[in-house]
C-alpha positions in Angstrom: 0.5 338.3 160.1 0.0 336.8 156.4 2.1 336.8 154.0 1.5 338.8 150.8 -0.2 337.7 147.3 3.4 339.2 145.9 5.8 337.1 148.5 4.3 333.9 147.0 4.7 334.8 143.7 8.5 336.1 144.0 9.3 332.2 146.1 7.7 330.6 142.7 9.7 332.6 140.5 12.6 331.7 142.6 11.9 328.2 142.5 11.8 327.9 138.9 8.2 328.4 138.5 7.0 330.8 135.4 3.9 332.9 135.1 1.3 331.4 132.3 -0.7 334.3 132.7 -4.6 334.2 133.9 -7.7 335.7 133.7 -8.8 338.5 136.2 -6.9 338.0 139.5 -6.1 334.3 139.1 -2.3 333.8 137.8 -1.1 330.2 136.7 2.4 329.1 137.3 4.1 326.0 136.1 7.6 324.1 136.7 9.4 322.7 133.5 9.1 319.2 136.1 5.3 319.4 135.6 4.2 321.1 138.6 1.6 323.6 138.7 -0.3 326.0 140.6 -2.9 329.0 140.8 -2.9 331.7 143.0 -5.5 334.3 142.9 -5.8 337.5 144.3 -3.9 341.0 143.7 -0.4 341.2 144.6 -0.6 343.2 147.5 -3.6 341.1 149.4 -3.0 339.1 152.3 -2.6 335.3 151.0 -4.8 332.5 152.6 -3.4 329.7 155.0 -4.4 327.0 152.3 -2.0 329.3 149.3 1.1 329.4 151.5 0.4 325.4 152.2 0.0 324.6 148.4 2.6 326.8 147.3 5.2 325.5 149.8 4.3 321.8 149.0 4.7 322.5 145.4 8.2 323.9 145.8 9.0 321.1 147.6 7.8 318.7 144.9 9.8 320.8 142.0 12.8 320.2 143.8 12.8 316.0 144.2 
């Protein structure tokens, strides 16, 4: 079963990330280190395989 919109956006917030806001369903998040990344969608949809990829590689990247 998929994860949810809201689970991604707790691990970002966990891993430094902060909300830059967004327009509509979209929500922007950026590392002090540079990295960044959108999700879209509301918090309680189901996230898409390619979401969970990105935002997993780019916790990985804020932390080397």
């Amino acid at each position: 079963m998929p994860r949810k919109v809201r689970q991604l956006i707790a691990d970002l917030e966990q891993a430094g990330f902060i909300n830059r806001g967004g327009k509509g369903s979209h929500r922007n998040f950026e590392h002090p280190r540079g990295q960044r990344v959108t999700l879209s969608g509301g918090p309680g949809a189901d996230a898409r395989h390619y979401q969970e990829r990105e935002v997993k590689r780019k916790i990985q990247e804020s932390r080397t």
